[in-house]
C-alpha positions as CSV (number, residue, x, y, z in Angstrom):
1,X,117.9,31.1,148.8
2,X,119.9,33.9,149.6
3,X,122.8,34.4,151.9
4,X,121.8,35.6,154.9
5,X,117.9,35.3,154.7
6,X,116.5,32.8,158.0
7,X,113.1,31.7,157.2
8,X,110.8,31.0,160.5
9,X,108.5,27.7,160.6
10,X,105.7,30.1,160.2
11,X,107.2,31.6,156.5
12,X,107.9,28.4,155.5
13,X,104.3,27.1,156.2
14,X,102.6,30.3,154.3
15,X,105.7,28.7,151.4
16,X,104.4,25.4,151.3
17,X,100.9,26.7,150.9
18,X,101.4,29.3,148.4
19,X,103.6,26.8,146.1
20,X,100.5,24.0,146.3
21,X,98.1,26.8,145.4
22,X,99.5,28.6,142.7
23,X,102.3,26.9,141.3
24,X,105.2,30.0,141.3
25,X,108.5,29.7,143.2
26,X,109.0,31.2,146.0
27,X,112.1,32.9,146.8
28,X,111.3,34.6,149.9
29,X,108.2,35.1,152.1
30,X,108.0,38.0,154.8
31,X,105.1,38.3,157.4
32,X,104.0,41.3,158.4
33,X,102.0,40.7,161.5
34,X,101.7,44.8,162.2
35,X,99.7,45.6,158.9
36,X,98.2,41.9,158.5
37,X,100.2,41.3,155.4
38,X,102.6,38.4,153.5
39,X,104.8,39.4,150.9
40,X,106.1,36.6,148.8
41,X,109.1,37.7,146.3
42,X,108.6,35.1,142.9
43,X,110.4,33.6,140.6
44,X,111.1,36.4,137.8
45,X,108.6,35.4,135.3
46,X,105.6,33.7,137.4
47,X,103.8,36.2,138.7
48,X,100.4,35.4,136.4
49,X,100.7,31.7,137.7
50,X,101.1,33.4,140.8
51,X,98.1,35.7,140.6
52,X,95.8,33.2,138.7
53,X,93.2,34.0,136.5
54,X,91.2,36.9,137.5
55,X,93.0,36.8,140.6
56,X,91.7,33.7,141.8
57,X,95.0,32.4,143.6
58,X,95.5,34.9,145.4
59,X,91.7,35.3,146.5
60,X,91.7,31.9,147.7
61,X,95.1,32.4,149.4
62,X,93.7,35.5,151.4
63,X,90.9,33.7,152.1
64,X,93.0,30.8,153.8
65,X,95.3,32.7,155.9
66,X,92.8,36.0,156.5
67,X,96.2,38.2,155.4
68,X,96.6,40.2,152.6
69,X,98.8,38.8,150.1
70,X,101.7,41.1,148.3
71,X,103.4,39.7,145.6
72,X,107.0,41.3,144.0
73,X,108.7,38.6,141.1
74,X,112.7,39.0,142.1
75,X,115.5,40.4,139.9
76,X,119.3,40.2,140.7
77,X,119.0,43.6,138.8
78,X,118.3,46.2,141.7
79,X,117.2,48.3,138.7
80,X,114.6,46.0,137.5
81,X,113.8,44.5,140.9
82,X,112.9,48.1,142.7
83,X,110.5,48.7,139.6
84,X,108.7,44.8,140.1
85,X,108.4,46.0,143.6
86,X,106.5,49.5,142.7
87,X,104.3,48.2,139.8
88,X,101.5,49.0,138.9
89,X,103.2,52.4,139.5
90,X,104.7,53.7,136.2
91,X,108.8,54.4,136.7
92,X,110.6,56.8,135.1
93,X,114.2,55.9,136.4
94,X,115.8,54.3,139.1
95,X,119.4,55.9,139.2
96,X,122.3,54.0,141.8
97,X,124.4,57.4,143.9
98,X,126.5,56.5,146.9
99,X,126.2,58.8,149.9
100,X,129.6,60.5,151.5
101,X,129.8,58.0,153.7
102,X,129.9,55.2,151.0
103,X,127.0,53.5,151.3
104,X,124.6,53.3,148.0
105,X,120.7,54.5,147.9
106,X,118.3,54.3,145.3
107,X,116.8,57.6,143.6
108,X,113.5,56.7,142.0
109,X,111.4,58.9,139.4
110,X,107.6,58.0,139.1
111,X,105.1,58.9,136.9
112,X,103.3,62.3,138.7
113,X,100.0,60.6,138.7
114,X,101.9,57.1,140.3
115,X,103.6,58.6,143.2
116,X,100.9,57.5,145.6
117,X,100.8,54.4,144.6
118,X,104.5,54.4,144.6
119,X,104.6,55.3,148.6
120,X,101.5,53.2,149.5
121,X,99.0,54.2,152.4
122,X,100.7,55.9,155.3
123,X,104.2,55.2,153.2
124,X,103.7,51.1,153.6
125,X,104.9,50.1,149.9
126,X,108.0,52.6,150.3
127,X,108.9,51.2,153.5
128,X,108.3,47.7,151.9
129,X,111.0,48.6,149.3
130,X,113.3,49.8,151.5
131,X,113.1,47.1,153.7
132,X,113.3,44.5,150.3
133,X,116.3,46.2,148.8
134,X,118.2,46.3,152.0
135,X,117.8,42.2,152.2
136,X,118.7,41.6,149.4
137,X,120.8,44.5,147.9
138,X,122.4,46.0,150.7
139,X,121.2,49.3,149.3
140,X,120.4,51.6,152.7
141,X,117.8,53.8,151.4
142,X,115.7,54.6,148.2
143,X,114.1,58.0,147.6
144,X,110.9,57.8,145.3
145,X,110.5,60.9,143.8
């Protein structure tokens, strides 16, 4: 686990079941109560065991809690780990600037035709990101662009 991160009795529940379903490592688990939603960060490498054939796993898992289930394999590359976080959306480059007052954001370029999948419904995937790269990163804002 990572410094820092608390995990409730309830994230380590929705762990325990996702881990007996699928298989995959879990290296974090957020509940999302306001848009009915559990994002578990993977394992780098384990998101088809994850995800299951045809999507089964994840089918069942939904089915279970009644949540919609969000799944992002981890990188300790921010690079690599903002672009698991946007797939399927296509990125053209992820470039690291710190602000004046020190503190670094994240610049991304996305395909044209990926941008809203990029920024989600009503922004949820970008705030998503930002909230995931902050946890684990320390980075204090990304731009997609």
């Amino acid at each position: 686990m990572y410094k820092g991160i608390k995990l409730t009795n309830k994230e380590m529940r929705y762990i325990a079941l996702f881990e007996s379903v699928t298989g995959a490592t879990v290296v974090d688990c957020i509940v999302d109560d306001r848009l009915n939603r559990i994002i578990f960060v993977i394992k780098e490498g384990d998101a088809g065991l994850a995800i299951g054939k045809r999507g089964k796993n994840i089918a069942l898992l939904e089915r279970l809690t009644g949540k919609k289930h969000e799944i992002i394999e981890f990188s300790d590359d921010p690079t690599q780990f903002i672009k698991n976080a946007l797939k399927p959306a296509t990125v053209r480059e992820v470039r690291m600037i710190q602000r004046l007052d020190g503190k670094p954001v994240a610049v991304v370029t996305v395909e044209p035709r990926d941008k809203g999948v990029a920024i989600g419904r009503n922004g949820r995937n970008a705030e998503r990101l930002r909230f995931l790269v902050k946890r684990y990163f320390q980075i204090e804002n990304v731009s997609i662009l």
